[in-house]
N, C-alpha and C positions, 0 to 999 in steps of 0.2 A: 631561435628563442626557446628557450626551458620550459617545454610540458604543464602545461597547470596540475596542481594538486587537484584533487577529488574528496570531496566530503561528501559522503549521500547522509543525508538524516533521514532515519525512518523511522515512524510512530506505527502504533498497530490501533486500527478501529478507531482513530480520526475522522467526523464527519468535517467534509470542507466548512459549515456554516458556524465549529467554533473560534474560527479566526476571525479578527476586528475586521480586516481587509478581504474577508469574505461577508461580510457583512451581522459578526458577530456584535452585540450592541454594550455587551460588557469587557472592562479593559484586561480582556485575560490573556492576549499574546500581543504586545507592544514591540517586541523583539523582531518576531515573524513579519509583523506591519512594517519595521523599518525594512527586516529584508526584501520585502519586495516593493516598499517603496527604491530602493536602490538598486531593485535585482526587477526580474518578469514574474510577473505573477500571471499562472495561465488559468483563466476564469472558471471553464469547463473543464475538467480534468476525472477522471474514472477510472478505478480498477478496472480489469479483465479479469477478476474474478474475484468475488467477494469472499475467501477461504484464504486465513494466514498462510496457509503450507502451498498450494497453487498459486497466490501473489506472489510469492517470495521465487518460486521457480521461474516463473516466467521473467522476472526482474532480473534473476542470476545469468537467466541462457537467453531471454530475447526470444523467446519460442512460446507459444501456448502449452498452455497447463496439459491439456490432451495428449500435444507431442513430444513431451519432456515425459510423461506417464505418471505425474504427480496432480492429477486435478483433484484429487481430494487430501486430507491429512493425511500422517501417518503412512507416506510413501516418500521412499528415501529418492533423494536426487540422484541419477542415472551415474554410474563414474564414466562411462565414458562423454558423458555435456561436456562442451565450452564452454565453459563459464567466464563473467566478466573480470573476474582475477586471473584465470589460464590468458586471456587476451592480455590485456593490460600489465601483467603481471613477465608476459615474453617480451613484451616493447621497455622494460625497465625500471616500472612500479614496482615500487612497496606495497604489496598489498593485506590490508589487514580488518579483520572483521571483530564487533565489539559486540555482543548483547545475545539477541534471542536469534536462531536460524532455524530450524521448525522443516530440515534438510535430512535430516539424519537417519530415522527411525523408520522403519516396518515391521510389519510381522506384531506376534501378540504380545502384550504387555508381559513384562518378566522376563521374556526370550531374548534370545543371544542380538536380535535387529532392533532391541527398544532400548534407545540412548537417550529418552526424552528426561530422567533423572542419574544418567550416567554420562561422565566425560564422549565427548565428540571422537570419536578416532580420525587420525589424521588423512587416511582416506574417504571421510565422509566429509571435508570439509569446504569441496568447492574449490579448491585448488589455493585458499589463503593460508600466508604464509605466518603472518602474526594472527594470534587466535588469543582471544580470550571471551567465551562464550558458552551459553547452555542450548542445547535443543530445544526445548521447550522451556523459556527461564520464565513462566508463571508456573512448572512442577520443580524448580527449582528454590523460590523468593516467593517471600511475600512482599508488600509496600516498606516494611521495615525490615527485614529478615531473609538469609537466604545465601547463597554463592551462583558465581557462576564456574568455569573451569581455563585453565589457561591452556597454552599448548603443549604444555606436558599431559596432562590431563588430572591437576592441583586444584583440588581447590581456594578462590578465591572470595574470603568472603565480604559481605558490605557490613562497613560500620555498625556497632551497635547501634541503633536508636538514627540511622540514617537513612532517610527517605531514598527509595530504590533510582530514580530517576538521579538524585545528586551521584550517589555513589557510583551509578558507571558513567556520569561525567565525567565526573573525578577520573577516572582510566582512562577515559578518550583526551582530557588534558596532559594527562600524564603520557601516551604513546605522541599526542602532538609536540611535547616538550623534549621527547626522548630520539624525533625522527632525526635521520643524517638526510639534509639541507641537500647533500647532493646528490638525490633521486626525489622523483617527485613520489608522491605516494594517493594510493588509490582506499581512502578508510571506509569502512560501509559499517555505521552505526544504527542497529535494531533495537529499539527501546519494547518495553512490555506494554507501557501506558498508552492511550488509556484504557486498554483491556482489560475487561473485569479479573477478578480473581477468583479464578473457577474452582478452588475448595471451599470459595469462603462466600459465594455465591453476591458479589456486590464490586461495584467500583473503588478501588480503595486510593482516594486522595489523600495531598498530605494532611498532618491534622489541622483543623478547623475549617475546612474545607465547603463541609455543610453549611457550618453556619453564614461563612465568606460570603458561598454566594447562592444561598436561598432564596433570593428576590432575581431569581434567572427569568429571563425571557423565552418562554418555551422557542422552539421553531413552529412553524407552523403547520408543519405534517406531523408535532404529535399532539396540537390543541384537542381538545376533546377525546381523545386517543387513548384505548385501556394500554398496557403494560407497565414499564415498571421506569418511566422517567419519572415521575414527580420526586421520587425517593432516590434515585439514582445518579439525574443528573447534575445538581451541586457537585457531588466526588468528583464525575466525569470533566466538568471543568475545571476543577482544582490540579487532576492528574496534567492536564494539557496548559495550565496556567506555568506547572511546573517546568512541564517540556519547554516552553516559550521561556521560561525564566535560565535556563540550561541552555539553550540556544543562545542564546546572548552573551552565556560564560564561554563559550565554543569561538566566540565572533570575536569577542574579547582578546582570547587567547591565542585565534589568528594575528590580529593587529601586534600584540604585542611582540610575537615571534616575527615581525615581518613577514607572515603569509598572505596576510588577507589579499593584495592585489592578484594575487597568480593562486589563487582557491575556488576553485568552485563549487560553492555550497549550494548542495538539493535539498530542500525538505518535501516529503510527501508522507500517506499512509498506505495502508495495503488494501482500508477498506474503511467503509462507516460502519452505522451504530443506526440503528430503529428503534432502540429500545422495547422487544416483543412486543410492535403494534403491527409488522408485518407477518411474522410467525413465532413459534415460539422461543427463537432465541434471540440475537441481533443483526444478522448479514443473513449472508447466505438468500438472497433475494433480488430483484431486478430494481429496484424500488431507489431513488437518487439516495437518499436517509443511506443505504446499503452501498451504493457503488459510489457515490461521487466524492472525489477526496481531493486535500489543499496541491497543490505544488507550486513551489516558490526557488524561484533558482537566482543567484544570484552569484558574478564573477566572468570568467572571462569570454565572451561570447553572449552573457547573459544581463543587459546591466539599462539602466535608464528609466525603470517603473514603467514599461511597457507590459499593457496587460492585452495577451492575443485571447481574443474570444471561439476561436476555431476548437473544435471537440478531440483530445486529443487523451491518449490511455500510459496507463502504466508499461504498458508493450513497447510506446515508442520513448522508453526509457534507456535500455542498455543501448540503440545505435545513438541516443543522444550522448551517453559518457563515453564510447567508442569514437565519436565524432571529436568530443570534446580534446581526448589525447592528442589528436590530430592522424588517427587512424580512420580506414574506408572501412564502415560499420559488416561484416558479414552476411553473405546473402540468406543464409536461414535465419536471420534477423527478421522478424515479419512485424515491425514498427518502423515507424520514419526517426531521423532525427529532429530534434524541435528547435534547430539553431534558425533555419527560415523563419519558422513563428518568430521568433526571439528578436529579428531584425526587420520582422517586417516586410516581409522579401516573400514568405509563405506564399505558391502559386498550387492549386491541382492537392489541396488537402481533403482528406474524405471528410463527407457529410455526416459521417456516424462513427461509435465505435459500439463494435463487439462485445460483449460479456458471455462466458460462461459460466453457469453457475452448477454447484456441484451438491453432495451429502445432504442436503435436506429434501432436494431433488434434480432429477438430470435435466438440467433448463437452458435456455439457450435468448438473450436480449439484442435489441440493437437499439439505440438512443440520437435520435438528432436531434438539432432546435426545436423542436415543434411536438416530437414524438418519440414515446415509450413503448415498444412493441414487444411482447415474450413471448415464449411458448414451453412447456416440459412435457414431460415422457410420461406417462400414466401409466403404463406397461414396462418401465424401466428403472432399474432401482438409485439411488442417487448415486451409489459409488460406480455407477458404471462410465465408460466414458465419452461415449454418445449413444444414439439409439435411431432405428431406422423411421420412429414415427413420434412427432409430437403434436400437441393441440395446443392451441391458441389458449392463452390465459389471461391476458394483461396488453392495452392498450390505453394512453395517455396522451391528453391533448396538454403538452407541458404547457402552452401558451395561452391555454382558457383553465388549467388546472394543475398548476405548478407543484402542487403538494400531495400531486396523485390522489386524489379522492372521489372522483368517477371513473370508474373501469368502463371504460367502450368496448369491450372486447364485446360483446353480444347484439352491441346496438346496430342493424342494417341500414343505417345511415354510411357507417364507415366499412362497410364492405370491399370498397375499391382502395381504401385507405390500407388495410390489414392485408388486401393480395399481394400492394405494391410491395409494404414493409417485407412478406415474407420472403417475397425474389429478394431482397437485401440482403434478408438474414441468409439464405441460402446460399447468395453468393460469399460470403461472407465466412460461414462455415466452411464452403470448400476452400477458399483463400487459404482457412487455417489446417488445410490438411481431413480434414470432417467428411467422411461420406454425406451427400446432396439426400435429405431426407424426407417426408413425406409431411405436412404439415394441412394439419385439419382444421376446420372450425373446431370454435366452443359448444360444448353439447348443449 
């Protein structure tokens, strides 16, 4: 039987809760709803690290941020990784990348390593061999405005007066329309949305967007809550209304080309959104609003609106598309594949998953049904990439307080709760390679 194709969709700063089938209450992804009505939609789902530049690493190589040596931005991907195009790409994929890769760039802005508004060179690219992409395509575009660059290193620009999410649909329709039928291909689509637009300091939806959907339903971790969603998030639904409207052109254009049976289509994000009620920007924190995000898979291995409720991470993403080719996923692959969940077959799955979290501080989570437990470095600066001692900060009873809004971290009630959590986390860190660190109470 002929390899299934691979579609990954990936959004930036998607909280899981603005999809209908996460329990969003307005009709902004109808598309994403059928997909996992048709496909699995995995309930719990979380980054391993709430940083665009370390999401994205650990997705490429199946490795944590730490041991790829990208846990913060602005560090270029290792050239000697595996990446899921070098794998993929030796067994007889097409492999090709479309949007933002946030891979590229080190060293200081202007310098000979800062590609974040210059073409990608083709040894920064992760081993793909169709390229049409910006390092950084929010320093490249705006919502209306902008280019990306193709493999020559051209630019490519979007339509005047065309809303940035249609326009690099429009290329991803066009490479689907363009593939030879007789290779399968592996396309990894990075959209900007719905990431703010960091010159312009605001979510930029398409137009009318505000007014669309100003009668939003906050969430409930940011009722009462200062930062900047009241103003903010209309855009931010508009941005992802759009995504779910584009995802439907994408699905479309399977069936039409006879792909759809033998496609396997991913959507996920790299991370949520807080709206600065956690700190002062939007991720970068241990907090669900920060880490918890959609994935919806749907195609070969993955199909019948079965929703597995087991906790499972962005990590065990690349042995899942390694699995998916019909390849034995890598042993420095430190994720499972989620085709067990997927049939229901899932035996022996961990109770938690890991987060690292990086640049606002050097912090360390672990999340199960029940509980939210962190700890960061006070002594360590965020860009570092571990540290030998952290304190306790943050503890959550999700199940008497689902929207994080009593910290236990101090309360001696849960004292035996926070010693167990930290052998977890401990264990957990060395799993990932992390020297076994010293972990203190809250002062």
């Amino acid at each position: 039987m002929k390899p299934p194709n691979i579609l990954f969709l990936f959004s930036d700063q998607q909280r899981a809760d603005t999809c209908g089938c996460y329990g969003q209450p307005l009709d902004i992804t109808p598309n994403l709803d059928r997909l996992a009505a048709e496909g699995v939609r995995f309930e719990n789902a979380f980054t391993c690290q709430p940083v665009c530049g370390p999401a994205r690493a650990c997705l490429q190589t199946g490795k944590y941020a730490t041991e790829v040596g990208c846990h913060t931005n602005n560090r270029r991907l290792p050239p000697e990784e595996r990446t899921l195009a070098h794998i993929l790409g030796d067994t007889g994929y097409d492999t090709g990348y479309i949007g933002k890769w946030h891979l590229a760039s080190s060293g200081p802005k202007g310098g000979p390593d800062d590609f974040k508004t210059r073409p990608v060179p083709p040894e920064r690219r992760g081993g793909y061999r169709y390229w049409l992409a910006s390092d950084v395509l929010e320093f490249t575009s705006h919502a209306y405005d902008g280019h990306m660059f193709d493999g020559n290193g051209n630019k490519r620009e979007f339509p005047p007066g065309r809303y940035r999410v249609d326009a690099q649909t429009d290329w991803v329709i066009e490479y689907l329309e363009a593939h030879n039928a007789a290779r399968p291909f592996f396309l990894f689509v990075s959209y900007i949305e719905p990431h703010q637009q960091n010159d312009h300091n605001h979510f930029e939806g398409p137009h009318g967007s505000r007014e669309r959907y100003r009668r939003f339903v906050p969430p409930g971790d940011l009722v009462d809550a200062d930062g900047d969603w009241r103003k903010e998030y209309p855009d931010y639904l508009g941005c992802i209304h759009s995504l779910d409207q584009n995802v439907g052109r994408i699905c479309d254009t399977l069936e039409r080309l006879g792909l759809a049976d033998n496609t396997l289509v991913v959507y996920t994000s790299d991370h949520g959104s807080h709206f600065r009620t956690r700190n002062t920007e939007y991720k970068r924190s241990c907090h669900d609003a920060s880490i918890r995000v959609p994935l919806i898979a749907r195609g070969p291995g993955f199909r019948g609106g079965h929703m597995p409720r087991e906790l499972v991470s962005l990590i065990d993403l690349p042995p899942t598309l390694v699995a998916a080719a019909g390849l034995e996923p890598p042993a420095a692959m430190r994720g499972r594949a989620l085709q067990p969940l997927a049939a229901g077959s899932g035996t022996d799955w961990p109770e938690e998953v890991f987060v690292q979290i990086s640049e606002s501080h050097c912090g360390r989570a672990v999340r199960t049904h029940k509980w939210k437990y962190s700890v960061s470095a006070p002594d360590t600066p965020g860009s570092a990439a571990s540290s030998p001692r952290y304190v306790e900060d943050h503890l959550y009873d999700l199940e008497a307080d689902p929207h994080e809004r009593n910290n236990l971290v101090r309360d001696p009630v849960y004292a035996a709760v926070r010693a167990g959590l930290a052998e977890t986390l401990k264990r957990r860190m060395a799993e990932a390679g992390e020297p076994v660190p010293d972990i203190l109470p809250a002062g």
